[in-house]
PyMOL Python script that loads the backbone (N, CA, C, O; Angstrom):
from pymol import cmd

cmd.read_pdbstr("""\
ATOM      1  N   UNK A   1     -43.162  17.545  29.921  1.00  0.00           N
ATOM      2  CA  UNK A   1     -44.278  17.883  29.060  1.00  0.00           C
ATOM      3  C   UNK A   1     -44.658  19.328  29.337  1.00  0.00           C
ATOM      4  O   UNK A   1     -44.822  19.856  30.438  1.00  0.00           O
ATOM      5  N   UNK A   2     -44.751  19.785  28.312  1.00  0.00           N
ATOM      6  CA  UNK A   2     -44.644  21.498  28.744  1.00  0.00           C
ATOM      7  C   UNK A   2     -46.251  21.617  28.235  1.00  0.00           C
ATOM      8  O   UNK A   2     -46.474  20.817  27.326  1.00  0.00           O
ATOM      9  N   UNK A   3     -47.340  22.380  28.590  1.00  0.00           N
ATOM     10  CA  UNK A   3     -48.280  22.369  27.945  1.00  0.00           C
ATOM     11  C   UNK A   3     -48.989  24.603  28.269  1.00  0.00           C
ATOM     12  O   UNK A   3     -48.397  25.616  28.640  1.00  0.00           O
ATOM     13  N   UNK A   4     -50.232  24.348  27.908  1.00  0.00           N
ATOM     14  CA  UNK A   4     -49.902  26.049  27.601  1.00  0.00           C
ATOM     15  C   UNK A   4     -51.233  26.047  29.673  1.00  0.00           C
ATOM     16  O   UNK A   4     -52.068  25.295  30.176  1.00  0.00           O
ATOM     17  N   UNK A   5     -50.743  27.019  29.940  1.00  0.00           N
ATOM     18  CA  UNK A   5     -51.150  27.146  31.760  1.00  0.00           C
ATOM     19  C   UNK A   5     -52.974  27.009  31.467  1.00  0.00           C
ATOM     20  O   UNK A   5     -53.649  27.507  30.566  1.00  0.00           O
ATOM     21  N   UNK A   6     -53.342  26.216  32.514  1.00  0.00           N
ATOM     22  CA  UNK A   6     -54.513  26.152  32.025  1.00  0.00           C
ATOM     23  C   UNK A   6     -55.478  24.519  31.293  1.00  0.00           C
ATOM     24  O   UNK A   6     -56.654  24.153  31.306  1.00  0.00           O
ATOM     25  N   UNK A   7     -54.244  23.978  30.764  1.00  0.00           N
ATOM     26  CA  UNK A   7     -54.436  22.743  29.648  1.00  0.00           C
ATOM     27  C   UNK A   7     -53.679  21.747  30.191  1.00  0.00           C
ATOM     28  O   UNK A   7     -52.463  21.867  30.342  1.00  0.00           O
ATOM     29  N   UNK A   8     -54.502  20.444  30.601  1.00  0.00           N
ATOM     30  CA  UNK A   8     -54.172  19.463  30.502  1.00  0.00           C
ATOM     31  C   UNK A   8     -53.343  18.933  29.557  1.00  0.00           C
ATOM     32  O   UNK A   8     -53.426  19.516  28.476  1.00  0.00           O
ATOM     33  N   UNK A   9     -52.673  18.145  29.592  1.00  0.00           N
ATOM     34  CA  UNK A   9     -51.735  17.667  28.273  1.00  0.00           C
ATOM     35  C   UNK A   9     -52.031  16.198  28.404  1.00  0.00           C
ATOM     36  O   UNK A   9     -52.487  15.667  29.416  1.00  0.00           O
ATOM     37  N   UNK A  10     -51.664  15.477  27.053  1.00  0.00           N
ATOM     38  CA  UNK A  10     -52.036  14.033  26.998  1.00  0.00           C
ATOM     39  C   UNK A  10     -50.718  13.146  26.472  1.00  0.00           C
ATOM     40  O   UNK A  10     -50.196  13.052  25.361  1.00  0.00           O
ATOM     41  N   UNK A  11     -50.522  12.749  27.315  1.00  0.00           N
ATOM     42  CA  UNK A  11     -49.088  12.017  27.494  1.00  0.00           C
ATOM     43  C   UNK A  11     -49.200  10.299  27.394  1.00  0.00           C
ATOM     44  O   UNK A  11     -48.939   9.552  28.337  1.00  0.00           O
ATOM     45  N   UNK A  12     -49.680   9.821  25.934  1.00  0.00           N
ATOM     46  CA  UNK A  12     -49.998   7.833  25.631  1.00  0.00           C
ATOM     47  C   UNK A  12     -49.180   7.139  26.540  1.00  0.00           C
ATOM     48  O   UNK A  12     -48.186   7.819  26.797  1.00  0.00           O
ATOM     49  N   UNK A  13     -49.192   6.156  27.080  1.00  0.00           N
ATOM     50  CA  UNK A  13     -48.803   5.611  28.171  1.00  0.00           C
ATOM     51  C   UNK A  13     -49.090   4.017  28.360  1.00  0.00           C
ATOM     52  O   UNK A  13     -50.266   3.688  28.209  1.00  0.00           O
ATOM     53  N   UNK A  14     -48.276   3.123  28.632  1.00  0.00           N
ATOM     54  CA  UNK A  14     -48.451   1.451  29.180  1.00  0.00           C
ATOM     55  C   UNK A  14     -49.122   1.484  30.279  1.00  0.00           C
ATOM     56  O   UNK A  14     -49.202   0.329  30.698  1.00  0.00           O
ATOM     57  N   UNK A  15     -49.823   2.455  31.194  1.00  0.00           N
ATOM     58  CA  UNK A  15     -50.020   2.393  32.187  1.00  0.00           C
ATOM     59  C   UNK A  15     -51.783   1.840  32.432  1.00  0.00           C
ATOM     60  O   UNK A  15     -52.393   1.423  31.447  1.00  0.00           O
ATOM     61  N   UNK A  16     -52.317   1.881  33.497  1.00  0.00           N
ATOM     62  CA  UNK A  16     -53.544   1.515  33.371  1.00  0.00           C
ATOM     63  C   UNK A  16     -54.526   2.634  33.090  1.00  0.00           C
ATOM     64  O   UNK A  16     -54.455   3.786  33.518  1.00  0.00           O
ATOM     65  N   UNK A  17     -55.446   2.116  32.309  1.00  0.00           N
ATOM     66  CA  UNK A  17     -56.686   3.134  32.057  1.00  0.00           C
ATOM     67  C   UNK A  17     -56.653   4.063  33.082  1.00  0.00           C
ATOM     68  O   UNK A  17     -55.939   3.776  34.043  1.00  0.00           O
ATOM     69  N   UNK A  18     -57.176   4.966  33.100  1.00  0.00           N
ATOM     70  CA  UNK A  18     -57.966   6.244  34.099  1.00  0.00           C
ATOM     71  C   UNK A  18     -57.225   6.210  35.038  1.00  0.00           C
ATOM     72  O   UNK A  18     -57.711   6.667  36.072  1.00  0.00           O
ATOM     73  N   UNK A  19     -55.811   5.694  35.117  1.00  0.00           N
ATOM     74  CA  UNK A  19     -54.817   6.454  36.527  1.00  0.00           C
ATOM     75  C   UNK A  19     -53.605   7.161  36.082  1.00  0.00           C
ATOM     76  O   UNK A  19     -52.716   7.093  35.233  1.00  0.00           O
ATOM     77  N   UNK A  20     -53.998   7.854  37.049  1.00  0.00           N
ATOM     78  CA  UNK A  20     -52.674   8.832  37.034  1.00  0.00           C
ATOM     79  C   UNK A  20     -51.471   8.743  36.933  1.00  0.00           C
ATOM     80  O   UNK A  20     -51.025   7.869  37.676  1.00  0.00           O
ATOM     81  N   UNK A  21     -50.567   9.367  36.218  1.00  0.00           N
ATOM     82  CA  UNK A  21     -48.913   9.105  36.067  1.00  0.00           C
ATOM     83  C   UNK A  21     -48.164   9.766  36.123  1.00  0.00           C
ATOM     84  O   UNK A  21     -47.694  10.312  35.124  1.00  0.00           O
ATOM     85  N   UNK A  22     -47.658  10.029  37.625  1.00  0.00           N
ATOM     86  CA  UNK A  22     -47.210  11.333  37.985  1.00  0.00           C
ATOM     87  C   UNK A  22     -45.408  10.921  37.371  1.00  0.00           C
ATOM     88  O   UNK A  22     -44.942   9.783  37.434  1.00  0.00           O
ATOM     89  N   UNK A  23     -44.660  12.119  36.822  1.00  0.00           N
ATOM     90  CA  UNK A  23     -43.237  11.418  36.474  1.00  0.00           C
ATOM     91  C   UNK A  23     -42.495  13.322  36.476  1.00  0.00           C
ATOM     92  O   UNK A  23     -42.905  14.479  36.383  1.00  0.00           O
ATOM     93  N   UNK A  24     -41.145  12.525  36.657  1.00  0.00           N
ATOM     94  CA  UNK A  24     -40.266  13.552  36.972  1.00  0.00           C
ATOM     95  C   UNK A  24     -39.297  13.316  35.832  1.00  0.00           C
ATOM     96  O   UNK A  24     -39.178  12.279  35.180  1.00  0.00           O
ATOM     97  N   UNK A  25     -38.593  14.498  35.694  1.00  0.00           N
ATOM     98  CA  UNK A  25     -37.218  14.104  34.499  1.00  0.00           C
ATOM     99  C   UNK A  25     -36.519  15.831  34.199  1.00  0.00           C
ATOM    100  O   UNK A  25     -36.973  16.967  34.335  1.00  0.00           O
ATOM    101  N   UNK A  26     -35.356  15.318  33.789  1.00  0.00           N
ATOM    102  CA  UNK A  26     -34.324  16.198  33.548  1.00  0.00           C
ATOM    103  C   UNK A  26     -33.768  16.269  32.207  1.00  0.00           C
ATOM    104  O   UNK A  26     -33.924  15.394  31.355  1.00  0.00           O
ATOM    105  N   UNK A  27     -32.932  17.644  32.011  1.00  0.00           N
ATOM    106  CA  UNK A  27     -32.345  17.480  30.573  1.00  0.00           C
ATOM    107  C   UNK A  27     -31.074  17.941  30.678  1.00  0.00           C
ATOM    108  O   UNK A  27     -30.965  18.999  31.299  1.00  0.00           O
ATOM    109  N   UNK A  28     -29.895  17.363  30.172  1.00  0.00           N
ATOM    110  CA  UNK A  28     -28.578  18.303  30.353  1.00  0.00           C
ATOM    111  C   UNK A  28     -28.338  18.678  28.907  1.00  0.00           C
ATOM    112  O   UNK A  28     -27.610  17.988  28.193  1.00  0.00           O
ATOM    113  N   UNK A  29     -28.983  19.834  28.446  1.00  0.00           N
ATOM    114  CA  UNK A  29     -28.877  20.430  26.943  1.00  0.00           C
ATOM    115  C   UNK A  29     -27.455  20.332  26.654  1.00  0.00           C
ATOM    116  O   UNK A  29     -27.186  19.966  25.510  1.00  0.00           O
ATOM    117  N   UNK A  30     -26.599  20.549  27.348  1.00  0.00           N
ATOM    118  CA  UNK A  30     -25.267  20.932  26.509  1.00  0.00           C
ATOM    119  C   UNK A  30     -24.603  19.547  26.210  1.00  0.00           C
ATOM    120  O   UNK A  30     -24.025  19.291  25.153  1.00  0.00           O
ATOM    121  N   UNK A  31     -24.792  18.439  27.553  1.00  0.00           N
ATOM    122  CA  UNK A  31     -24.064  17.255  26.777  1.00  0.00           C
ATOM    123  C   UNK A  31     -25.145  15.896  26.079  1.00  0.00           C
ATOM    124  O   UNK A  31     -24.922  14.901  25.390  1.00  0.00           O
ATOM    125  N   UNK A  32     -26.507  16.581  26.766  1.00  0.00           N
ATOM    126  CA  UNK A  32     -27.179  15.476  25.811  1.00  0.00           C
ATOM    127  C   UNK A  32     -28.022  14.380  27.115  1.00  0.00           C
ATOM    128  O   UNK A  32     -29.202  14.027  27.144  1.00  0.00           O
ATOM    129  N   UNK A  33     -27.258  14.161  27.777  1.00  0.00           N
ATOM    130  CA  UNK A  33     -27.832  13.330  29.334  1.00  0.00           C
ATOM    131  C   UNK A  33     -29.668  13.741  29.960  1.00  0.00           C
ATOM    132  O   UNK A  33     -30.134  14.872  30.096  1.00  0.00           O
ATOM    133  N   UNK A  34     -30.163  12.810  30.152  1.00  0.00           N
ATOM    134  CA  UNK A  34     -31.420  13.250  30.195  1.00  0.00           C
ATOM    135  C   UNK A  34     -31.764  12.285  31.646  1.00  0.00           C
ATOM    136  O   UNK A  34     -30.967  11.483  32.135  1.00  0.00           O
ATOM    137  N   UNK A  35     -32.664  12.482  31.990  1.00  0.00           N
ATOM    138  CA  UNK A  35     -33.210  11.165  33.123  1.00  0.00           C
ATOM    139  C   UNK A  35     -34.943  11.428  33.275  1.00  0.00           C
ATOM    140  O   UNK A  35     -35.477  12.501  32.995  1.00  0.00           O
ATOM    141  N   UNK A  36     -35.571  10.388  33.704  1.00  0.00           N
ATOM    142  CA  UNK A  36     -37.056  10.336  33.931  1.00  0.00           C
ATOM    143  C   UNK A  36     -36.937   9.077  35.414  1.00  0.00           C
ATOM    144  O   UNK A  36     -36.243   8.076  35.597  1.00  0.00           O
ATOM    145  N   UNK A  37     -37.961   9.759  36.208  1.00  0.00           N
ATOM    146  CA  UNK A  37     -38.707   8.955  37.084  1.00  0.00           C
ATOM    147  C   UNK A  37     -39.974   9.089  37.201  1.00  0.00           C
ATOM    148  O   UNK A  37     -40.513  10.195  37.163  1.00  0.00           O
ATOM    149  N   UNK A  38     -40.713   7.815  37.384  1.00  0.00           N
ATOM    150  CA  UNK A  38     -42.093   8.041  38.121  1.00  0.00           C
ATOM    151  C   UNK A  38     -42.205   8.231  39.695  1.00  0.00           C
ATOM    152  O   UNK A  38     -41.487   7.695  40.538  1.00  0.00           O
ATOM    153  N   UNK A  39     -43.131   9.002  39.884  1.00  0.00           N
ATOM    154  CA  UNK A  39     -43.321   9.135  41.029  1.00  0.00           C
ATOM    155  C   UNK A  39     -44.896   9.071  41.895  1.00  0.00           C
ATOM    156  O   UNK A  39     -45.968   9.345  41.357  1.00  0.00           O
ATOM    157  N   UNK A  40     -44.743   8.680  43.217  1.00  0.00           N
ATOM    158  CA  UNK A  40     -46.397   8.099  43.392  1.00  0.00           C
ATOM    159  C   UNK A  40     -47.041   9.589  43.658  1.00  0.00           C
ATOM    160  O   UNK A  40     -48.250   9.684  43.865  1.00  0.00           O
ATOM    161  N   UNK A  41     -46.573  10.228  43.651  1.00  0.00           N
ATOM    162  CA  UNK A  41     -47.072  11.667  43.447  1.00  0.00           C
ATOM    163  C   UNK A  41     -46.386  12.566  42.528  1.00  0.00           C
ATOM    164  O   UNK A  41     -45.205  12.490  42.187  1.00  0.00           O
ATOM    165  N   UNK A  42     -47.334  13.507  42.129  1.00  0.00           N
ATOM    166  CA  UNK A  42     -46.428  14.834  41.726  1.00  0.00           C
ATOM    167  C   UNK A  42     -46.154  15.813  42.865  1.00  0.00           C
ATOM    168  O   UNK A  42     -46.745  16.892  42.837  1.00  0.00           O
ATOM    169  N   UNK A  43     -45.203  15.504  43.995  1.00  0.00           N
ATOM    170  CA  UNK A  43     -45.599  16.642  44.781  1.00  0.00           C
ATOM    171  C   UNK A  43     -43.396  16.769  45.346  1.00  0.00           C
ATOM    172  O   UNK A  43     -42.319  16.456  44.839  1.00  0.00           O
ATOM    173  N   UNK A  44     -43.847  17.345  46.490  1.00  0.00           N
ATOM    174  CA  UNK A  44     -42.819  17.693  47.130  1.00  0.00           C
ATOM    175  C   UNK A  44     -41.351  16.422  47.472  1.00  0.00           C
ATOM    176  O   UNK A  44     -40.145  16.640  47.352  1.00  0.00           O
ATOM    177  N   UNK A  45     -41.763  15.665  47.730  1.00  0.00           N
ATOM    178  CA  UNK A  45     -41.135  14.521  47.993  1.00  0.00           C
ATOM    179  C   UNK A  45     -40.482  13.981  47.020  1.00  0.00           C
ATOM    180  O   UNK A  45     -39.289  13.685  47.089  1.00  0.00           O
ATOM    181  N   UNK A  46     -41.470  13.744  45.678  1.00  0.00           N
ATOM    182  CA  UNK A  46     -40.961  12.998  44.463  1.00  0.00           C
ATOM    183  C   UNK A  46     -39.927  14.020  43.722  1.00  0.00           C
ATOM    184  O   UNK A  46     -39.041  13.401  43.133  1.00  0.00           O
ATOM    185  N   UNK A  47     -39.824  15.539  43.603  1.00  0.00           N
ATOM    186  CA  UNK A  47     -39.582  16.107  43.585  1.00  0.00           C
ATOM    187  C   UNK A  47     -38.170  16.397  44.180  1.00  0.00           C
ATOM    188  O   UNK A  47     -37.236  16.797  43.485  1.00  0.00           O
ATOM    189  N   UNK A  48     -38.076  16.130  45.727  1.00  0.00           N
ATOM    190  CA  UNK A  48     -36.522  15.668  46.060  1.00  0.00           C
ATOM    191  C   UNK A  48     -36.154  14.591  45.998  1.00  0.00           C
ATOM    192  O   UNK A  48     -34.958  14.487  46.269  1.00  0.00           O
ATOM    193  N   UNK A  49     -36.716  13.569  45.722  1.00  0.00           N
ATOM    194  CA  UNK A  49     -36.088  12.467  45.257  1.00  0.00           C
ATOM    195  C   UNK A  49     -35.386  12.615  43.687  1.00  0.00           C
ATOM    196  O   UNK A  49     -34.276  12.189  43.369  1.00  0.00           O
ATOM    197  N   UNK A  50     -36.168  13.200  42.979  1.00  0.00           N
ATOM    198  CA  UNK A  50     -35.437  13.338  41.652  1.00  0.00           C
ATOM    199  C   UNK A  50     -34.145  14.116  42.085  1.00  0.00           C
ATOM    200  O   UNK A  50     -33.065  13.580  41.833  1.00  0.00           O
ATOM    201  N   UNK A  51     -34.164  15.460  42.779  1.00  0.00           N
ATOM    202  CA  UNK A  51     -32.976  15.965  42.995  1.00  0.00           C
ATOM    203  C   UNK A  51     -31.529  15.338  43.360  1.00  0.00           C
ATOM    204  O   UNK A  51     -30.381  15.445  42.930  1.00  0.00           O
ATOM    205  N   UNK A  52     -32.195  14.629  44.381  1.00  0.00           N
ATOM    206  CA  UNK A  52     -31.015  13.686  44.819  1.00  0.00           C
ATOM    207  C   UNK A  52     -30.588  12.673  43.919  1.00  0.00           C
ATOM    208  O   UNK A  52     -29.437  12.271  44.086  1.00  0.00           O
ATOM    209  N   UNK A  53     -31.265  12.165  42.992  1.00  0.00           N
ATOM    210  CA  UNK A  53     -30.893  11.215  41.506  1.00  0.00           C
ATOM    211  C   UNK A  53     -29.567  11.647  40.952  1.00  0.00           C
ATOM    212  O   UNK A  53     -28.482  11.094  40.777  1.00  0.00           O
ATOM    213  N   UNK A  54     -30.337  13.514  40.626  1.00  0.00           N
ATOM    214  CA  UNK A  54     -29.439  14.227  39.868  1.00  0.00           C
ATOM    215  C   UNK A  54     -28.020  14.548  40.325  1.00  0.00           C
ATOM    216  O   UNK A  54     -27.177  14.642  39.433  1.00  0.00           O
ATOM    217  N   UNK A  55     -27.648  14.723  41.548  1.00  0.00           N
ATOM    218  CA  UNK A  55     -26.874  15.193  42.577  1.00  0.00           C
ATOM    219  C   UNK A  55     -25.773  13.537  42.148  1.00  0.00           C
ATOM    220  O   UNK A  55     -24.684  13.415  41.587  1.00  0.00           O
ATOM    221  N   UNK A  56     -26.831  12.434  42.804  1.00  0.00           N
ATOM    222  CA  UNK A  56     -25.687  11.270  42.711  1.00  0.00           C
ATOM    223  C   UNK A  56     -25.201  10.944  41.530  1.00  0.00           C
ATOM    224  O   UNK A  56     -24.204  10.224  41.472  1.00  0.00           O
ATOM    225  N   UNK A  57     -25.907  11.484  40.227  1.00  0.00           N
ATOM    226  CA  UNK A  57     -25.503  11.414  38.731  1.00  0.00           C
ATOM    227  C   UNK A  57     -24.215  12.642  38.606  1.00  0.00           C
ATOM    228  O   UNK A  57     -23.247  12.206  37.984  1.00  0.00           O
ATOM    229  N   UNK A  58     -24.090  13.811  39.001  1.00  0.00           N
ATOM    230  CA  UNK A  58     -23.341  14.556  38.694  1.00  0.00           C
ATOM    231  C   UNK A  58     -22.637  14.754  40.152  1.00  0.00           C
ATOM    232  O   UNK A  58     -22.607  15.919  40.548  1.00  0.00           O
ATOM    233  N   UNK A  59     -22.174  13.943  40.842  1.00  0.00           N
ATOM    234  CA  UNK A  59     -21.277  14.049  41.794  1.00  0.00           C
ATOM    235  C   UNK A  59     -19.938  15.116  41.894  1.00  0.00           C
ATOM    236  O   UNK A  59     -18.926  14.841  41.250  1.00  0.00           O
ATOM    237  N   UNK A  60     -19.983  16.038  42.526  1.00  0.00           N
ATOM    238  CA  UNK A  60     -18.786  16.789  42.524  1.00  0.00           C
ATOM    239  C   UNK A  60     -19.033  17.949  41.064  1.00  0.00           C
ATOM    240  O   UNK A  60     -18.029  18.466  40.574  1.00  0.00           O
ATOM    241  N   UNK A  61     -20.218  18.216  40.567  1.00  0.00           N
ATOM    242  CA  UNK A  61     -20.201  19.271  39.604  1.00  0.00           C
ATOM    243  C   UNK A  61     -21.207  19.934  40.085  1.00  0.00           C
ATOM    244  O   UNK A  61     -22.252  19.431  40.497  1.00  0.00           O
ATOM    245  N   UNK A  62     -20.913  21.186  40.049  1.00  0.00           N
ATOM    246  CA  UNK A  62     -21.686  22.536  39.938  1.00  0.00           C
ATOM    247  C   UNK A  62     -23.093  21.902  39.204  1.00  0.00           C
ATOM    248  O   UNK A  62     -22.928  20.985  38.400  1.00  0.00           O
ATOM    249  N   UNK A  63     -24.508  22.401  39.487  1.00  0.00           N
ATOM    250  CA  UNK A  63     -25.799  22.157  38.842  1.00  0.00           C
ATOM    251  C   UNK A  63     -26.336  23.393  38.652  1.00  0.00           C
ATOM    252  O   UNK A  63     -26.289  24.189  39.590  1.00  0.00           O
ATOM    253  N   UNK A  64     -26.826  23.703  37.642  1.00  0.00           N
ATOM    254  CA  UNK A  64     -27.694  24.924  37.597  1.00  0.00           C
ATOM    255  C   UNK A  64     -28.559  24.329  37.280  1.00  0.00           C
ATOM    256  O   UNK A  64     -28.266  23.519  36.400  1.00  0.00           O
ATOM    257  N   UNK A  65     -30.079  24.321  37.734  1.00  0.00           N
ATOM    258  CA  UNK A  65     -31.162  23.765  37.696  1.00  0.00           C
ATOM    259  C   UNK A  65     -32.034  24.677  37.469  1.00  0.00           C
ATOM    260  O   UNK A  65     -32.095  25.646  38.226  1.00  0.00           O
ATOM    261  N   UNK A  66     -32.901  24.549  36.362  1.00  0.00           N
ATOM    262  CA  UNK A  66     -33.811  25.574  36.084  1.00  0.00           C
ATOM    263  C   UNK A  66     -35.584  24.613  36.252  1.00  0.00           C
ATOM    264  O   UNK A  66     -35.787  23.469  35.847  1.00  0.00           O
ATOM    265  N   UNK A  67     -36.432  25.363  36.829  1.00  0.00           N
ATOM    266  CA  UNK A  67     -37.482  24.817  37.186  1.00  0.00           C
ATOM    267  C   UNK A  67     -38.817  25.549  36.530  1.00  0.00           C
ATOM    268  O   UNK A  67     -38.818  26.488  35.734  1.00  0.00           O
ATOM    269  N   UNK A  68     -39.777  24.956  37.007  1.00  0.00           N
ATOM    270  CA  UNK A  68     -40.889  26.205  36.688  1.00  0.00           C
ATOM    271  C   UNK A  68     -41.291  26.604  37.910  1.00  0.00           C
ATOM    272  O   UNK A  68     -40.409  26.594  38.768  1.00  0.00           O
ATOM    273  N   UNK A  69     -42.652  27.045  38.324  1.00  0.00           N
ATOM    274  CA  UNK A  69     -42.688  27.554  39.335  1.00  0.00           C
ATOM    275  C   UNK A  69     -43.804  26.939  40.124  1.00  0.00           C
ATOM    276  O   UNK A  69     -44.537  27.642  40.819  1.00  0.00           O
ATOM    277  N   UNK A  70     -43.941  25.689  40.036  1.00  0.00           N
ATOM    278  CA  UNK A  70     -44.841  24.841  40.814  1.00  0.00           C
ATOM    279  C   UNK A  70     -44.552  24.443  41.786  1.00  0.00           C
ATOM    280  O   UNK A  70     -43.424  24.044  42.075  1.00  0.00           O
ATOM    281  N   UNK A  71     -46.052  24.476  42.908  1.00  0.00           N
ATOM    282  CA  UNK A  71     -45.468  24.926  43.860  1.00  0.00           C
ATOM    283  C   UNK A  71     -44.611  23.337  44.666  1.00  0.00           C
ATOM    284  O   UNK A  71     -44.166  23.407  45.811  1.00  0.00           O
ATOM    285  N   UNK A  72     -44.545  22.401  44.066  1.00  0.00           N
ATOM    286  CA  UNK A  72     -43.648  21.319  44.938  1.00  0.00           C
ATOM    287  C   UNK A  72     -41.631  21.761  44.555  1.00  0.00           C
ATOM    288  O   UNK A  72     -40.652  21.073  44.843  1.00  0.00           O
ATOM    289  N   UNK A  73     -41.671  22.896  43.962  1.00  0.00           N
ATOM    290  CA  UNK A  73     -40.333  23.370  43.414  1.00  0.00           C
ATOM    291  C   UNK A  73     -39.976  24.527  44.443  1.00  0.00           C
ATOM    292  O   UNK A  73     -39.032  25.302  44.288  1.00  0.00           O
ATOM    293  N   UNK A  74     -41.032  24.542  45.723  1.00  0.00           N
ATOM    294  CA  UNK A  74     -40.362  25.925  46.816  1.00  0.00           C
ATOM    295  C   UNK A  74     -40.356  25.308  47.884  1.00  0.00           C
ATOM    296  O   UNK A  74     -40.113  24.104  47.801  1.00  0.00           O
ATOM    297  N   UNK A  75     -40.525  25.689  48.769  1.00  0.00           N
ATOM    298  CA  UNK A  75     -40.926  25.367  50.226  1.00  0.00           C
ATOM    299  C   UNK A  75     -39.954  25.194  51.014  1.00  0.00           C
ATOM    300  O   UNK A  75     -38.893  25.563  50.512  1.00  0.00           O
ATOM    301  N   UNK A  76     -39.859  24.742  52.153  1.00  0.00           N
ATOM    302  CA  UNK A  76     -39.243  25.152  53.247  1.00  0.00           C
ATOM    303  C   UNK A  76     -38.056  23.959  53.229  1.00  0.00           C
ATOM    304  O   UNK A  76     -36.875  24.092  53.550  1.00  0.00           O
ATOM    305  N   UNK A  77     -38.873  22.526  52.662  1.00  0.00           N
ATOM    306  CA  UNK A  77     -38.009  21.572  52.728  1.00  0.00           C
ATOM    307  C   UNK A  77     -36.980  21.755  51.282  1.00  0.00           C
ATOM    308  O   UNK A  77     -35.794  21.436  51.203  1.00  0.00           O
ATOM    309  N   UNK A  78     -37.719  22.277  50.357  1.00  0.00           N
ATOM    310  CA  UNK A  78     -36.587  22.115  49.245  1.00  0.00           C
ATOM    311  C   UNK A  78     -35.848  23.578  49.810  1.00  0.00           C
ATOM    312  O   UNK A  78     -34.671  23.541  49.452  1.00  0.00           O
ATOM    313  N   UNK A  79     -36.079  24.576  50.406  1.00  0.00           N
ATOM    314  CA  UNK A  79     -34.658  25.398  50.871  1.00  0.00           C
ATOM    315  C   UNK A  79     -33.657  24.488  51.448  1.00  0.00           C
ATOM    316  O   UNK A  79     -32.565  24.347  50.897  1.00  0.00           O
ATOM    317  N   UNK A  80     -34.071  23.656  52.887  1.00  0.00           N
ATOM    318  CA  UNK A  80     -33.440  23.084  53.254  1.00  0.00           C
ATOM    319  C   UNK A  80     -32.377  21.895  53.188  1.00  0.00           C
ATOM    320  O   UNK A  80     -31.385  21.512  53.808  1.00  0.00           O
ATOM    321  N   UNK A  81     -33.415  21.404  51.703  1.00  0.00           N
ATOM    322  CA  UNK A  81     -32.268  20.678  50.665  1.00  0.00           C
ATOM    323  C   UNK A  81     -31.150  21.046  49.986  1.00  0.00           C
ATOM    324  O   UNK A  81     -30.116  20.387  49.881  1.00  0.00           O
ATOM    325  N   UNK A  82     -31.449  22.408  49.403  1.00  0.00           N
ATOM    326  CA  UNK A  82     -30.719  23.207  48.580  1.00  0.00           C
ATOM    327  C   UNK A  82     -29.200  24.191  49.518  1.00  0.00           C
ATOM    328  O   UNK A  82     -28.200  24.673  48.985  1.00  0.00           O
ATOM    329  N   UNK A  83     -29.598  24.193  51.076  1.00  0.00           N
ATOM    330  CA  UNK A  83     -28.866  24.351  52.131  1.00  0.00           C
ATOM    331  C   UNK A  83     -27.621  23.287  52.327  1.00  0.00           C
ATOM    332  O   UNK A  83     -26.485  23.477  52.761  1.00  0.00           O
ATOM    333  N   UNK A  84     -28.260  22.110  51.848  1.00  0.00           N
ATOM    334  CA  UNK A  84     -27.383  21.031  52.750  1.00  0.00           C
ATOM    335  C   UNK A  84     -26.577  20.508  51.286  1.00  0.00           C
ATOM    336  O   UNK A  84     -25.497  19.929  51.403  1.00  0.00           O
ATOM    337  N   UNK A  85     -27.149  20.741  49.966  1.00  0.00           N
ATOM    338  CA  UNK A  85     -26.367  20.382  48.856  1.00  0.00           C
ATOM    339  C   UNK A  85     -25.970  21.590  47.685  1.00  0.00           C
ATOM    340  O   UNK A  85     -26.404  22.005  46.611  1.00  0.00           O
ATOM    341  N   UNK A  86     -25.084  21.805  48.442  1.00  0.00           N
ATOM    342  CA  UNK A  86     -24.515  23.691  47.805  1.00  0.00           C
ATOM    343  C   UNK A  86     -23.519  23.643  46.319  1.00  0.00           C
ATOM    344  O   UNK A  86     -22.732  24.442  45.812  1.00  0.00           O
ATOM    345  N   UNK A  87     -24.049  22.180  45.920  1.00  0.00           N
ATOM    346  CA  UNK A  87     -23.583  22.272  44.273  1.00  0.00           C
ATOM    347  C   UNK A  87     -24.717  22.298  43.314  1.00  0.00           C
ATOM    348  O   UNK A  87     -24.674  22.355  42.085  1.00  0.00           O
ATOM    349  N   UNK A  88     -25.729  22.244  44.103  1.00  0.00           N
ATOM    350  CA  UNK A  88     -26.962  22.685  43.468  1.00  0.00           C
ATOM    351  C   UNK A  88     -27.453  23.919  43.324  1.00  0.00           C
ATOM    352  O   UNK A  88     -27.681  24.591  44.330  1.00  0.00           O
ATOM    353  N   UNK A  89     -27.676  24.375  42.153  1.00  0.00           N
ATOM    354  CA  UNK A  89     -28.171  26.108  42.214  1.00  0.00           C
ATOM    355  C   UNK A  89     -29.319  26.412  41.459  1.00  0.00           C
ATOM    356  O   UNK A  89     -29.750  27.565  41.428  1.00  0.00           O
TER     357      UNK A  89
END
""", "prot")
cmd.dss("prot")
cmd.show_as("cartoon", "prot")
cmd.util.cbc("prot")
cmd.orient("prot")
């Protein structure tokens, strides 16, 4: 959900009234492949868990991963991820 910096966005949902729904997801524009997870946070963790989704989905291929710049997309542990899985870029 892309929304403009600043603005909440409103995303209809099965979920329960007034809680939060933190979710992760990917797009592979060129062949069409997409993925979504929820996650009990939006933060750092859920964040490498999606990575590693992506990694066991595209086994043995090069990734170029484009992100935005929030901050569960830096840090010390996702270097250290990005260290240990060098088909990720």
């Amino acid at each position: 959900m892309w929304a403009k910096k600043g603005t909440q966005p409103y995303v209809p949902t099965r979920s329960q009234h007034q809680k939060r729904l933190n979710v992760f997801g990917w797009v592979d524009p060129v062949n069409g492949f997409h993925g979504m997870m929820k996650a009990e946070k939006g933060d750092t963790t859920g964040f490498l868990k999606m990575l590693m989704r992506i990694i066991i989905r595209f086994k043995g291929k090069i990734i170029d991963l484009w992100v935005d710049n929030a901050r569960w997309h830096k840090g010390e542990r996702v270097r250290k991820f990005l260290l240990k899985n060098r088909n990720l870029h």
